[in-house]
C-alpha positions as CSV (number, residue, x, y, z in Angstrom):
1,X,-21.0,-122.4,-92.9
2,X,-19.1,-125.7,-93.0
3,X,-18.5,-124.9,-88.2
4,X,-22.7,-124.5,-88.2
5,X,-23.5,-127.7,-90.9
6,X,-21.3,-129.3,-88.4
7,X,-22.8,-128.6,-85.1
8,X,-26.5,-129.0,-86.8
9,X,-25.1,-132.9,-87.8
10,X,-23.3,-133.5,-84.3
11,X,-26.6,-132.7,-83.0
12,X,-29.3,-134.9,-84.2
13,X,-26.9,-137.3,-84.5
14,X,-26.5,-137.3,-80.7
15,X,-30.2,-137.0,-80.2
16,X,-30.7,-140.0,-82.5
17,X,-28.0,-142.0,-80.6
18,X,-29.2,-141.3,-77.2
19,X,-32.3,-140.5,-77.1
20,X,-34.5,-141.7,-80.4
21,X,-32.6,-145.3,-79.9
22,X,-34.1,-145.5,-76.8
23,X,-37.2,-144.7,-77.3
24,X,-37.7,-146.8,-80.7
25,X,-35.4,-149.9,-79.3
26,X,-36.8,-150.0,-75.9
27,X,-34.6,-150.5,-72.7
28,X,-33.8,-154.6,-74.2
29,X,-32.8,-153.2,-77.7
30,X,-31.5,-149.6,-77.2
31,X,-27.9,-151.5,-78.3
32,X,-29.4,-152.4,-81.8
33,X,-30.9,-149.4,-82.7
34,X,-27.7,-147.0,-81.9
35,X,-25.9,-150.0,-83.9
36,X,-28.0,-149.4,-86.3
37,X,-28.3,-145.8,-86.2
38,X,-24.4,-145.5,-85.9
39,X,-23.7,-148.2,-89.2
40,X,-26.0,-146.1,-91.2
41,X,-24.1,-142.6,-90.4
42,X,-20.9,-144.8,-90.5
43,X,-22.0,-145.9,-94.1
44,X,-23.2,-142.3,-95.4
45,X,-19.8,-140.7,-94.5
46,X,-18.1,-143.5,-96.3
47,X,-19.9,-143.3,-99.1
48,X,-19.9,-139.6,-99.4
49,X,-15.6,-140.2,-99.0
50,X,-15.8,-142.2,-102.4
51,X,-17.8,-138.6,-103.9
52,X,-16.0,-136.2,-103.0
53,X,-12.6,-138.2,-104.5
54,X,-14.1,-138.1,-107.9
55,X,-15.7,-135.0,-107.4
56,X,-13.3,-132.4,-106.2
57,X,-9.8,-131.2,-107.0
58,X,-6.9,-133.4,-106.5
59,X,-3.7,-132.7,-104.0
60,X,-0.9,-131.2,-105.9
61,X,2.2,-130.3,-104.0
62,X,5.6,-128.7,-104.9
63,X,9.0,-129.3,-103.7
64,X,8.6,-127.1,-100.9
65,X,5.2,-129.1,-100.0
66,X,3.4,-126.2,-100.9
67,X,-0.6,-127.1,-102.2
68,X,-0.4,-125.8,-105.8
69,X,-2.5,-126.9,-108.8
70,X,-6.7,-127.1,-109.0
71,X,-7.3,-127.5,-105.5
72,X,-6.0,-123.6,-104.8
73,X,-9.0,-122.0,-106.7
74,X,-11.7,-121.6,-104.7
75,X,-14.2,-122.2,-107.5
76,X,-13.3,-125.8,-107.9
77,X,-14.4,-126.2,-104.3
78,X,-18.2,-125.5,-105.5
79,X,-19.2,-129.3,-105.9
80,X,-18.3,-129.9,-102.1
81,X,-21.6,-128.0,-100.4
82,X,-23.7,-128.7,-103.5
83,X,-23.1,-132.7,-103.1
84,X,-24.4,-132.2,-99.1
85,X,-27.6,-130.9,-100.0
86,X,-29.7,-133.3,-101.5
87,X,-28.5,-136.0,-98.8
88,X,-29.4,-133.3,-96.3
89,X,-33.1,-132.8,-97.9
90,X,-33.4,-136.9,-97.6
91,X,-32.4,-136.3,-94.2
92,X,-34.5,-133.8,-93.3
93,X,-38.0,-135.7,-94.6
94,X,-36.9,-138.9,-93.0
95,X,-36.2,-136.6,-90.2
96,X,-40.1,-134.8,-90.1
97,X,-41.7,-138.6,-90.4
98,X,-40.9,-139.2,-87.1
99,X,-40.8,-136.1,-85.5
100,X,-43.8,-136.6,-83.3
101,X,-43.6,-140.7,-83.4
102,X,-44.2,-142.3,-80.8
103,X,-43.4,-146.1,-79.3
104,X,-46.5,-148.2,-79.7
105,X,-47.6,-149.6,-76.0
106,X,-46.8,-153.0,-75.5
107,X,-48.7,-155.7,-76.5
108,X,-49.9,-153.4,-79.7
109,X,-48.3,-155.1,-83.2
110,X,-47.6,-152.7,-85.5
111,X,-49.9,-152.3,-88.7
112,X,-48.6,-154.8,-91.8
């Protein structure tokens, strides 16, 4: 599960860097928008850092440097898949608005 949630997120964020940046910033601002695009997944995988410290087990080791404690049990490991999916729903409608956008022609302002 976590090797395929993996490749699905290298993906579109590949796609998005490359390709979407290019087409939304244009061939003068294709540097802004993968700055942009790049700071925002930057951000999100912060951000999710600070969850899953408070909400998963913490590291317990023995002398030997064994991992012993909470963090053995599978079942405390439950709150790790359930805290990606409603940042993966977000991402998924933001992701469907602009599946079949398109760049406006030049010379065409965007509606206010």
């Amino acid at each position: 599960m976590v090797i395929v949630m993996s490749m699905a997120v290298i993906g579109v964020h590949g796609m998005l860097s490359g390709t979407a940046s290019m087409d939304f910033g244009g061939k003068k601002n294709v540097g802004v928008a993968v700055g942009i695009i790049d700071g925002f997944v930057y951000l999100g995988t912060g951000v999710m850092s600070f969850t899953y410290a408070i909400l998963l087990p913490k590291e317990q080791l023995d002398a030997t440097g064994k991992l012993v404690g909470p963090a053995t049990d599978p079942s405390n490991w439950s709150a790790w898949p359930i805290a990606m999916i409603p940042l993966a729903i977000v991402g998924l409608v933001l992701a469907l608005r602009i599946w079949n956008a398109k760049p406006k022609p030049k010379g065409q302002q965007a509606a206010a």
